[in-house]
C-alpha positions in Angstrom: 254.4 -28.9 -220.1 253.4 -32.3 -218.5 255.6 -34.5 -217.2 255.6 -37.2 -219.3 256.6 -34.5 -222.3 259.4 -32.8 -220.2 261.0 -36.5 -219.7 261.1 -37.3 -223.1 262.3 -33.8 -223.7 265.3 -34.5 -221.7 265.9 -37.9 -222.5 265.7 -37.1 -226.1 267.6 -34.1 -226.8 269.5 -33.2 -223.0 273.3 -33.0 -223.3 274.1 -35.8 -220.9 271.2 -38.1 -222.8 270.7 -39.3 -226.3 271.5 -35.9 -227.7 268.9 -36.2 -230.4 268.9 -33.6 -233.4 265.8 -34.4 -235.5 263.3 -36.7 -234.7 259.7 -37.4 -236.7 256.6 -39.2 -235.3 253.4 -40.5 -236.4 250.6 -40.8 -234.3 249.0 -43.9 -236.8 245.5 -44.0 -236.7 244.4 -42.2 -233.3 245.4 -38.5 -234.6 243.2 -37.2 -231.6 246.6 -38.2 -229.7 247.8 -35.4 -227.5 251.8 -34.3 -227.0 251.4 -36.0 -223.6 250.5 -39.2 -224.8 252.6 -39.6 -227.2 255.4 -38.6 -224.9 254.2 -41.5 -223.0 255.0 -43.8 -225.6 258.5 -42.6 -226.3 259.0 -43.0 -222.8 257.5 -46.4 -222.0 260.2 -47.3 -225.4 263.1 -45.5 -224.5 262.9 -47.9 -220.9 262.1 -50.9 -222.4 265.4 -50.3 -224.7 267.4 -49.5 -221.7 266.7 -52.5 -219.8 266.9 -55.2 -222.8 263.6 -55.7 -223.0 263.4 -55.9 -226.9 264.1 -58.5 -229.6 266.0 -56.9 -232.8 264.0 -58.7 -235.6 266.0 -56.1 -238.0 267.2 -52.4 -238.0 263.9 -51.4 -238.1 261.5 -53.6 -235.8 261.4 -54.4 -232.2 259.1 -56.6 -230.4 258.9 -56.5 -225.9 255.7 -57.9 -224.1 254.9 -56.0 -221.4 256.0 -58.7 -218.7 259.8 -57.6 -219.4 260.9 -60.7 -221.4 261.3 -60.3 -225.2 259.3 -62.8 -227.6 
């Protein structure tokens, strides 16, 4: 496994983490997207969460630009 997929392995599901049970994902339009890259994502997310940088428009959508402040 790469390591962007083992980190999103163990942040997802580890005992000491988020201790997910069922997760599903779409890769949208690119479906030429590998495991890796959309481990990527989920990690690049899970941080941005963790360190606040999201605005909660509602309990579905989150907005973060990329220079850590929310919009």
């Amino acid at each position: 496994m790469g390591t962007q997929l083992e980190l999103a392995k163990k942040r997802l599901f580890d005992e000491k983490a988020l201790k997910v049970g069922n997760i599903k994902l779409f890769p949208g339009s690119n479906r030429d997207t590998t495991a890796e890259e959309m481990a990527e994502e989920i990690n690049k997310s899970l941080s941005r969460i963790e360190t606040g940088n999201v605005v909660i428009l509602d309990d579905d959508v989150e907005l973060y630009n990329d220079e850590g402040a929310g919009l």
